[in-house]
C-alpha positions in Angstrom: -47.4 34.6 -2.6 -48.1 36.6 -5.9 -45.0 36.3 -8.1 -46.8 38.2 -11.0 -44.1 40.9 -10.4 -41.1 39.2 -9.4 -37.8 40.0 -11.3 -34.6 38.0 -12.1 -31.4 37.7 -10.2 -30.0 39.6 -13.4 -32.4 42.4 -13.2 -32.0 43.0 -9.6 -28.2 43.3 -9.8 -28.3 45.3 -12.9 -30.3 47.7 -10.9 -28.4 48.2 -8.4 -25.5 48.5 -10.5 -27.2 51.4 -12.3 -28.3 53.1 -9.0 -24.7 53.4 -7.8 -23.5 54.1 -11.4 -25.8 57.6 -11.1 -24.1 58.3 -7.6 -21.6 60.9 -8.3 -20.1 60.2 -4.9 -19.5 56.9 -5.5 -17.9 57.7 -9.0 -15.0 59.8 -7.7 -13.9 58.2 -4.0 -10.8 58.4 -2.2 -10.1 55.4 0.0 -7.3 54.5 2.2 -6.7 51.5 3.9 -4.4 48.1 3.7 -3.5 45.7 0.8 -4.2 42.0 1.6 -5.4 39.4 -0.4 -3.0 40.9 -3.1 -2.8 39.0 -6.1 -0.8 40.6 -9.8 -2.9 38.8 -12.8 -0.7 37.0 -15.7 -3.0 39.7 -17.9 -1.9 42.9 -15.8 -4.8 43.6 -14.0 -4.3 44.0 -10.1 -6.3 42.4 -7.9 -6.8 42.8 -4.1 -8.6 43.5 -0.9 -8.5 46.7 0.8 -9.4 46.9 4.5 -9.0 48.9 8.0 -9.6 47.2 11.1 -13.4 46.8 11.0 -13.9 46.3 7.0 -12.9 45.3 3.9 -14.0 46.1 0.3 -12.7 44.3 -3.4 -10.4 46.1 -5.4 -9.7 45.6 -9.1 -7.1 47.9 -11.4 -6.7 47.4 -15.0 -3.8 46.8 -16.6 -3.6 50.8 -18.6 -4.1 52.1 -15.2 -1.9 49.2 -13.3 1.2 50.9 -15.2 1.1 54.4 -14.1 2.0 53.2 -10.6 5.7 53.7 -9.5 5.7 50.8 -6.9 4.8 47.4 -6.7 1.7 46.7 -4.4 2.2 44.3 -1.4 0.0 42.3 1.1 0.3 44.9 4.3 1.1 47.9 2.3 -1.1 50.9 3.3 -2.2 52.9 0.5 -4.7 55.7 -0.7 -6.4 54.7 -3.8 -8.8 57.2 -6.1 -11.8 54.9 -8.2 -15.2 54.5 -8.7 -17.4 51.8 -6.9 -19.7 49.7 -9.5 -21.3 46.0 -9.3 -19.7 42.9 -10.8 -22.9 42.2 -12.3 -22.7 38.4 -12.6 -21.6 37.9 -8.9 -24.2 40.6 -7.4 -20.9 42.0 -5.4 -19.6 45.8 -5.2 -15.7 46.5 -5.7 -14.3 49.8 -6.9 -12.7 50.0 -9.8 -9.1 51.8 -9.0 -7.7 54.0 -11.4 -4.8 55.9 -9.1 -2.8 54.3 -6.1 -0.5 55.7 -4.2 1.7 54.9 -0.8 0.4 56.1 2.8 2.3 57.3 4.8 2.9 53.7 6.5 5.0 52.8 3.7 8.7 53.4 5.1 7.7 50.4 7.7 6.5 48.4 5.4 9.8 48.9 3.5 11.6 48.4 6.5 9.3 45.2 7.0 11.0 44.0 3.6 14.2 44.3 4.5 14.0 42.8 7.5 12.9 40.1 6.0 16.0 39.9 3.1 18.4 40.3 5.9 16.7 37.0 8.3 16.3 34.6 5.6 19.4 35.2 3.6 21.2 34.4 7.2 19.3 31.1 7.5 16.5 31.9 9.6 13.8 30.7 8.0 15.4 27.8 6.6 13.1 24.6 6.9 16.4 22.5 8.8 16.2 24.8 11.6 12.5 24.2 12.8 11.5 21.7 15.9 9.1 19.6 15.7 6.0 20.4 17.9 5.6 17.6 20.4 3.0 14.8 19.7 1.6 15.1 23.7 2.4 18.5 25.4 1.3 18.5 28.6 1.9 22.2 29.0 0.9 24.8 26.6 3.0 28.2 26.9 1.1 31.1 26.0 2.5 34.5 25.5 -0.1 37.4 24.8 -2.0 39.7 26.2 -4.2 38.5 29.5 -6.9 40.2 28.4 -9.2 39.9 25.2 -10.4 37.2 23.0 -7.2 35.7 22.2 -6.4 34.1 25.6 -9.8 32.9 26.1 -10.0 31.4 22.2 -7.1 29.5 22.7 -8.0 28.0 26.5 -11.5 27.1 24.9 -10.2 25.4 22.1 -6.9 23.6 23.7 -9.4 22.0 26.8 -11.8 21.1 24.4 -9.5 19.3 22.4 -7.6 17.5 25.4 -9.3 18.9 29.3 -6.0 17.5 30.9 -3.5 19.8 29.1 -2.2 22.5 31.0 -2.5 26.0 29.8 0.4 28.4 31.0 -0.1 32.1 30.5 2.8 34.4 30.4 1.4 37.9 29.8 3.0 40.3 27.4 2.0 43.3 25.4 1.5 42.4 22.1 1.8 46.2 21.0 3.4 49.6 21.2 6.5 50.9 22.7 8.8 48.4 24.5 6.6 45.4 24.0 9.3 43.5 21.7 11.4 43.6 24.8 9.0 42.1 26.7 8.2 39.5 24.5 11.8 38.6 24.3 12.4 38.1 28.1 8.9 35.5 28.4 10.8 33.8 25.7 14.0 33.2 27.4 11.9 32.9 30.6 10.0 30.0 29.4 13.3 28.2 28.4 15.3 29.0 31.5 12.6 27.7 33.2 11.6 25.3 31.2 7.8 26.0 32.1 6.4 24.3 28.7 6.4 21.9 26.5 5.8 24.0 23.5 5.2 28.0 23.3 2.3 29.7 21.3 3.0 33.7 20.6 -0.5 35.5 20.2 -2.4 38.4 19.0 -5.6 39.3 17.4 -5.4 40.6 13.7 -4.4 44.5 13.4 -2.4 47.1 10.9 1.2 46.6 9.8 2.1 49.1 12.9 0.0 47.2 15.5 1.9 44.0 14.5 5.3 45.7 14.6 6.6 43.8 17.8 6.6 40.6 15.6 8.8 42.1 13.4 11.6 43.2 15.0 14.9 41.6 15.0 15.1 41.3 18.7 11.6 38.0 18.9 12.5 36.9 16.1 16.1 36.2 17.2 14.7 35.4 20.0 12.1 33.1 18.9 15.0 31.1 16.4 17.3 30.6 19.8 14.6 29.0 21.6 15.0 25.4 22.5 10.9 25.0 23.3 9.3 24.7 20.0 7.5 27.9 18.9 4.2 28.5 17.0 3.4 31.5 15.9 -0.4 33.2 15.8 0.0 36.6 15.1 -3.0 38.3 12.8 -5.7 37.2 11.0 -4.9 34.4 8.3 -3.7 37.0 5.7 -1.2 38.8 8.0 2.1 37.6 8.1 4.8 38.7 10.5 8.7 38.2 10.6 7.7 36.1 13.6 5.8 33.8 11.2 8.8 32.9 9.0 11.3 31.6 11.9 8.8 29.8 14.4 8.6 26.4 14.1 5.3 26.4 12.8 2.7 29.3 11.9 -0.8 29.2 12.4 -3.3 31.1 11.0 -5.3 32.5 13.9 -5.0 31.9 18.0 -7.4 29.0 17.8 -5.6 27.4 15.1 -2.8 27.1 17.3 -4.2 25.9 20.1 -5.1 22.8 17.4 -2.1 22.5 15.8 -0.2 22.4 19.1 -3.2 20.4 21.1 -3.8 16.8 20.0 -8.0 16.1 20.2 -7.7 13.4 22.6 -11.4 11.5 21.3 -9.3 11.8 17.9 -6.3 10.2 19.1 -8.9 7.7 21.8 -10.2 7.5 18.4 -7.1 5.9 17.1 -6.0 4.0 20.1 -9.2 1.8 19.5 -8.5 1.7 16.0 -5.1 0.0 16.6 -6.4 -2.3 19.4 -9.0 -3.7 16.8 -6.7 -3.9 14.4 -4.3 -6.0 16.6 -6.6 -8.0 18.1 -7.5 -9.0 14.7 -4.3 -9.7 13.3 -3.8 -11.9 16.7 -7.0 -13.6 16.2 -5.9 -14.1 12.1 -2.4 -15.5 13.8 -3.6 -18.1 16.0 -6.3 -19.4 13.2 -3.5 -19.8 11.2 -1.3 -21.2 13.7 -3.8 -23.7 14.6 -4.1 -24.6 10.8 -0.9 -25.3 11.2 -0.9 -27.5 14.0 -3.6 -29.4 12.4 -2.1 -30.1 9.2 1.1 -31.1 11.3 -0.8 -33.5 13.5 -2.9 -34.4 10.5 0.2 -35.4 8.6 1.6 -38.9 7.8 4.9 -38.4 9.9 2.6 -37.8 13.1 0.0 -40.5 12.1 2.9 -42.9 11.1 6.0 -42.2 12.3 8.2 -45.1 10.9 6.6 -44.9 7.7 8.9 -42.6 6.7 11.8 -45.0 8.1 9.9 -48.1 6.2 9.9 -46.6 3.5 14.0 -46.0 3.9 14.2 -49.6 4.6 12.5 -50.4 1.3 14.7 -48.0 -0.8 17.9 -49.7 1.1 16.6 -53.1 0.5 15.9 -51.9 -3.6 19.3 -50.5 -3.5 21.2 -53.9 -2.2 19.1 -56.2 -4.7 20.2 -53.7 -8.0 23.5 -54.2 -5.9 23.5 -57.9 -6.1 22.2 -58.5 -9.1 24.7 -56.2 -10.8 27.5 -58.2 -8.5 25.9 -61.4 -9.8 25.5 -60.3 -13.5 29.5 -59.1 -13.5 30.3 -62.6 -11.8 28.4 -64.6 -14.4 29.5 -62.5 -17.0 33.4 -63.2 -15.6 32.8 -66.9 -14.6 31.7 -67.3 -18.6 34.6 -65.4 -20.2 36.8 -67.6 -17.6 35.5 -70.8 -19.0 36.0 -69.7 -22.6 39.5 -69.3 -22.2 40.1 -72.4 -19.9 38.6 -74.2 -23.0 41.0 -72.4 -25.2 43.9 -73.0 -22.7 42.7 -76.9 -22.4 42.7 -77.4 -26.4 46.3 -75.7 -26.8 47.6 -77.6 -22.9 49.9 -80.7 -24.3 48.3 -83.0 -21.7 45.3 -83.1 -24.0 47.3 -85.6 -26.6 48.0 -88.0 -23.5 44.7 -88.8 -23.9 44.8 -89.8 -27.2 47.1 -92.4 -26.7 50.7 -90.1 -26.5 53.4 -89.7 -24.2 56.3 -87.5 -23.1 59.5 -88.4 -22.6 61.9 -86.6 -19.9 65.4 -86.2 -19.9 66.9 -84.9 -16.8 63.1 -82.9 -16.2 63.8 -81.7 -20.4 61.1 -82.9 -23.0 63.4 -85.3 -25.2 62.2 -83.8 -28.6 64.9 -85.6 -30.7 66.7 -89.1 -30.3 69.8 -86.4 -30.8 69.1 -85.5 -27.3 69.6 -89.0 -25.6 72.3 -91.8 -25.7 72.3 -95.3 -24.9 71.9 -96.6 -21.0 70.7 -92.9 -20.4 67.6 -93.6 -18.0 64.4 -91.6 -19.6 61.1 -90.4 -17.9 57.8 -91.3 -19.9 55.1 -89.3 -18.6 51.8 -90.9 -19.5 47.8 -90.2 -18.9 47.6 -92.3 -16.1 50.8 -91.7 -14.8 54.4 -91.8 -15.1 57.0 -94.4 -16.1 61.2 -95.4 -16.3 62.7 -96.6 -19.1 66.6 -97.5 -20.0 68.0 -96.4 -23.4 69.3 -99.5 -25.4 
């Protein structure tokens, strides 16, 4: 392939840019259609999507332009803007530049929208205490919508993919126009009286603010906050949001999203279910390795090898105790029997029966040691008590 005359990425898109820059049409358009995507810059500028039920184009509006307008922009908000369409060079993507907006004549029902809103949340509504949890295993899926169109189909595709033995009850309703909030309403209370599901999914395809207008009126939403079944909500494309949204239990993004978030994949959760039995057969085999570690190291063990060691070894510490016991009892004997005979000795060299043996006597008067010749008279009969013995004498 000859590339001699190929041009950049840069050159192509500047180009372009120039070709729709010289289209006069394209310099001076009116455009209406809805705000999503809607997004107020911390510099001023405006940002946001603009599309009708088939298409969608990028919007940007300066900041100097941004402060002529005499409302505030807002995701749903249909609108007539006045701009020029150029290219965004450096991402090769066409936007119009707006330099006037002004509210279509949808705008009272988006302001009711608003305060619809105010007046549901600041009663409690949407409060985070007041939604049920979705069940882990439904085995019946409610579904109110419309029995014809993609929507029904999206979500039995997806919810029988995702588990074949859930069962899929349809409720139709119109999801639009005159007297379709009522209806909505009574397969709500219908569902609970009979208690024909384990969890309720409200439905609809994407639309304008008016198409959606069911799901905003005080009557579902009510409704949907008395039920008992858990609700999801589904009602729009990702960027639509409905009062609906706010009180179900849980909001999905699109039809088939629901059908997920309410529908557990059973390979997921087969998936899972292995993953535990692995994991406990593990741990099990872990607990009886260690177990029988255990058991080994018990049986292993002296007290099962030897089990009076432990009482021989008692023994020994008794008998160690009773020796330290009689040898203390024998060294305080000793040590008494010693200090004894010290003080017999003592006792013996003070005793007056020691000088008997040395050749003295006593004399005895009436059983009174005679200790002066004052103390006896003449004829008085006198004992004399000697080592060997005792004797009688008569005082002359």
């Amino acid at each position: 392939m000859p590339s001699y005359n190929a041009i950049s990425v840069t050159e192509l898109n500047k180009y372009i840019k120039d070709k729709i820059d010289k289209d006069e049409m394209l310099n001076n358009v009116f455009v209406k259609g809805e705000i999503s995507n809607y997004k107020h810059h911390y510099t001023g500028h405006l940002y946001f999507t603009l599309k009708d039920e088939n298409s969608l184009i990028k919007c940007i509006m300066f900041k100097g332009y941004a402060a002529n307008l005499k409302f505030e922009p807002k995701d749903g908000m249909k609108v007539t803007i006045f701009g020029s369409v150029s290219v965004f060079e450096r991402d090769g993507v066409y936007q119009i530049y707006v330099k006037a907006m002004q509210e279509d004549g949808i705008g009272s029902l988006y302001k009711a929208y608003e305060e619809m809103k105010a007046k549901l949340e600041k009663e409690g509504l949407f409060h985070q205490s007041h939604k049920k949890k979705i069940p882990l295993m439904p085995r019946c899926i409610g579904v109110l919508t419309s029995n014809t169109g993609a929507v029904i189909r999206d979500i039995i595709n997806v919810s029988t993919r995702r588990n074949p033995n859930v069962y899929i009850k349809l409720l139709p309703v119109p999801v639009q126009g005159p007297g379709a909030a009522e209806k909505i309403v009574d397969a709500i209370k219908l569902m609970n009286e009979k208690k024909l599901a384990d969890v309720i999914i409200v439905a609809r395809g994407g639309g304008s603010l008016e198409d959606l207008w069911p799901f905003n009126e005080e009557i579902v939403a009510r409704a949907i906050y008395d039920s008992e079944l858990p609700v999801i909500s589904a009602v729009g494309h990702e960027t639509d949001f409905t009062i609906a949204d706010f009180v179900a239990d849980l909001r999905a993004p699109t039809p088939s999203a629901a059908a997920e978030l309410a529908v557990p994949n059973i390979a997921d959760i087969k998936l899972k279910l292995d993953g535990y039995n692995n994991r406990y057969k593990l741990a099990l085999k872990k607990k009886v390795e260690f177990m029988k570690l255990r058991y080994e190291k018990c049986m292993n063990s002296r007290v099962f090898k030897e089990p009076l060691q432990k009482i021989n070894e008692k023994y020994i510490l008794i008998d160690m105790k009773v020796k330290t016991m009689q040898n203390s009892i024998s060294n305080i004997y000793n040590s008494k029997k010693t200090n004894m005979i010290k003080h017999i000795a003592k006792l013996d060299a003070l005793s007056p029966l020691k000088t008997l043996t040395r050749g003295y006597s006593i004399v005895q008067s009436n059983g009174k040691v005679v200790k002066s010749v004052n103390q006896i008279k003449k004829d008085d009969e006198i004992d004399i008590r000697l080592i060997d013995g005792k004797a009688k004498a008569k005082v002359m």
